[in-house]
C-alpha positions in Angstrom: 240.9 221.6 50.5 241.4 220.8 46.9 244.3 219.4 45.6 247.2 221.4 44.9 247.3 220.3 41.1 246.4 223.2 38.3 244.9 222.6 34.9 247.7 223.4 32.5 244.9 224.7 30.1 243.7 226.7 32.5 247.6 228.4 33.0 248.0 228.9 29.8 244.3 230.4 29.4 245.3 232.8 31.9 249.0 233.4 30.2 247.4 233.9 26.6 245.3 236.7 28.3 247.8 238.4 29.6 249.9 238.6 27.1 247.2 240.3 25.0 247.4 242.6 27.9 244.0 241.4 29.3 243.0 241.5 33.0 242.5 238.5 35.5 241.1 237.0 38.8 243.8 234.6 40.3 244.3 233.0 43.6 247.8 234.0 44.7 249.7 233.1 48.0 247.4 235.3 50.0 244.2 236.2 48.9 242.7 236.2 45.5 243.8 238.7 43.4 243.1 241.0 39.9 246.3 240.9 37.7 247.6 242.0 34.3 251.2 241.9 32.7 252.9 244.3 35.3 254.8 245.6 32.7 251.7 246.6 30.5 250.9 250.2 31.7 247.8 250.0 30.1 246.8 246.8 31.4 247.8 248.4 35.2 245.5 251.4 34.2 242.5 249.3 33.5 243.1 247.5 37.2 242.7 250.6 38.8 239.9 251.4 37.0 238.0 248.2 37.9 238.9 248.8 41.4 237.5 252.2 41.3 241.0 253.1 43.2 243.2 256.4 42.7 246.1 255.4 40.7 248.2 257.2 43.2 248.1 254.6 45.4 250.3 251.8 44.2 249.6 248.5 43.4 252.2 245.2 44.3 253.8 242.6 41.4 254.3 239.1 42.1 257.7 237.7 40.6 258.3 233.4 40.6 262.0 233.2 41.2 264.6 235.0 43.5 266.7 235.7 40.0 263.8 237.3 38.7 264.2 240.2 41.1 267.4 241.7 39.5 265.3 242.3 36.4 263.2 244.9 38.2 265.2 246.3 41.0 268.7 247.9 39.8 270.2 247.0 43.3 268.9 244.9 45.9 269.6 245.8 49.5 271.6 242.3 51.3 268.9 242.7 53.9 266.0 242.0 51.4 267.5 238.4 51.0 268.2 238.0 55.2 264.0 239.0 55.1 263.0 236.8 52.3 264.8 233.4 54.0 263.3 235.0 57.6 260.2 235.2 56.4 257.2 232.6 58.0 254.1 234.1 56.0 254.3 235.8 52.4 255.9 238.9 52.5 256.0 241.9 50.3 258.9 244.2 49.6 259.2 247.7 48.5 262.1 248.3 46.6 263.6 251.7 45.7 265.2 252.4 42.2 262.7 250.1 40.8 263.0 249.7 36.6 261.2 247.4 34.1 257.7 247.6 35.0 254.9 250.0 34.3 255.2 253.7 35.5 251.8 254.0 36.7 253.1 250.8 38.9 255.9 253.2 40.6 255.4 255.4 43.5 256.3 258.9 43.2 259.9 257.7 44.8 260.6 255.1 42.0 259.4 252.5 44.5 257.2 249.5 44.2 256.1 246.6 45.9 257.5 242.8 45.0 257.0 239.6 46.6 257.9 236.3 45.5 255.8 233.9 46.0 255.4 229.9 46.5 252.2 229.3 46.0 252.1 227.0 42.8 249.2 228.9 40.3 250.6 232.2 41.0 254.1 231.1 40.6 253.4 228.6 37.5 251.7 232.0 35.6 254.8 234.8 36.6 257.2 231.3 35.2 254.9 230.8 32.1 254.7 234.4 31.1 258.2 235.2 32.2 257.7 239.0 33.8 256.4 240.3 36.8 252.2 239.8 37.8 250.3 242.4 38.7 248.5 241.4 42.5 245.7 243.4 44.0 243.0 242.3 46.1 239.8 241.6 44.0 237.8 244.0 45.3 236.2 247.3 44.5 238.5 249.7 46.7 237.4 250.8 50.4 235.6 247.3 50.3 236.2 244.4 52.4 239.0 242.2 50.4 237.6 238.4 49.9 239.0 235.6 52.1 238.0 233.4 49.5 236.5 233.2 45.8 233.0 233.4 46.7 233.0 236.6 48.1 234.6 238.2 45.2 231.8 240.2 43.8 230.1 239.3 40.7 231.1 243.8 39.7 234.7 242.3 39.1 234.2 238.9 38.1 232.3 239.9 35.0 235.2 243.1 34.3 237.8 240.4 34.3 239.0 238.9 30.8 239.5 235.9 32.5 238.8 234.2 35.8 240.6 231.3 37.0 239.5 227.8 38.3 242.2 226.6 40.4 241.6 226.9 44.3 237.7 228.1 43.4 236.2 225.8 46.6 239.4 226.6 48.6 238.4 228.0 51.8 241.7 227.6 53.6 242.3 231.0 55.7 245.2 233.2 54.1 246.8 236.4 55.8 247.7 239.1 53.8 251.7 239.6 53.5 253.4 241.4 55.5 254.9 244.7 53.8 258.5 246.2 54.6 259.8 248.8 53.0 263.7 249.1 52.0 266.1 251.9 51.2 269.6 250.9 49.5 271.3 251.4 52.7 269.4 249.1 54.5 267.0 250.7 56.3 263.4 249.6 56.5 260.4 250.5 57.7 257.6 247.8 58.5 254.1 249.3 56.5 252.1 245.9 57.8 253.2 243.4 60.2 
């Protein structure tokens, strides 16, 4: 496995782009991933379009820091912190009442998906840019997602603005995160174990 060390050019290649609301391939604390500013609606528009995939069917953000989450969610149900601390693999949230980031981001509920994660590119760019990341699997939808960055198909390498270095050999198995949905009253409903 390679070292665990990032190229602060490459960050801030990939925060320069996204800021210009470009798209990019990123390793994240699951699998590798397209993202975009996920509070640039266009930006979000053009992922779907690379994926091929309906925009009906929402796509999660990646936030760096626990604070962070009281930017996007106007009130956070105590249970999401008891899952977060619980939690042994990454795990994905969706919040209700959700502001601040793109519409076409929102399910038809005011919903979306967050998950903070720990794994140090990922975090590093959500830090650096200072809003919520776009994470999708970087794929074509109703494809297989790739385990690792050789499989990610040359289609939506070459669509991307910018493709990242970091973890490129890694081959290290990663899970997908788990995905719980919450209601304001605590209630949840597990979407993927």
């Amino acid at each position: 496995m390679e070292t665990l060390r990032y190229d602060k050019s490459d960050l801030q290649e990939a925060v320069t782009v996204l800021r210009k609301g470009g798209v990019i391939v990123y390793p994240t604390d699951t699998i590798w991933g397209i993202g975009c500013d996920a509070t640039n609606a266009e930006a979000v528009a053009r992922i779907y379009a690379i994926k091929r995939r309906a925009d009906a069917k929402a796509m999660l953000s990646l936030i760096d820091a626990p604070g962070r989450l009281q930017t996007y969610v106007r009130e956070i149900p105590s249970a999401a912190w008891d899952l977060i601390d619980c939690a042994t693999r990454p795990i994905t949230i969706i919040y209700p009442d959700v502001r601040g980031l793109a519409a076409n981001l929102l399910a038809d509920d005011g919903s979306a998906g967050i998950r903070l994660t720990n794994e140090p590119f990922s975090k590093a760019l959500c830090s650096a840019l200072g809003r919520a990341v776009v994470s999708t699997s970087a794929n074509i939808s109703g494809q297989p997602a790739p385990a690792f960055f050789a499989q990610i198909s040359d289609e939506i390498l070459n669509q991307a603005d910018y493709v990242v270095r970091f973890r490129r050999n890694d081959t290290t198995p990663h899970e997908p995160s788990s995905i719980i949905k919450l209601e304001v009253n605590n209630t949840f409903k597990i979407i993927r174990k």
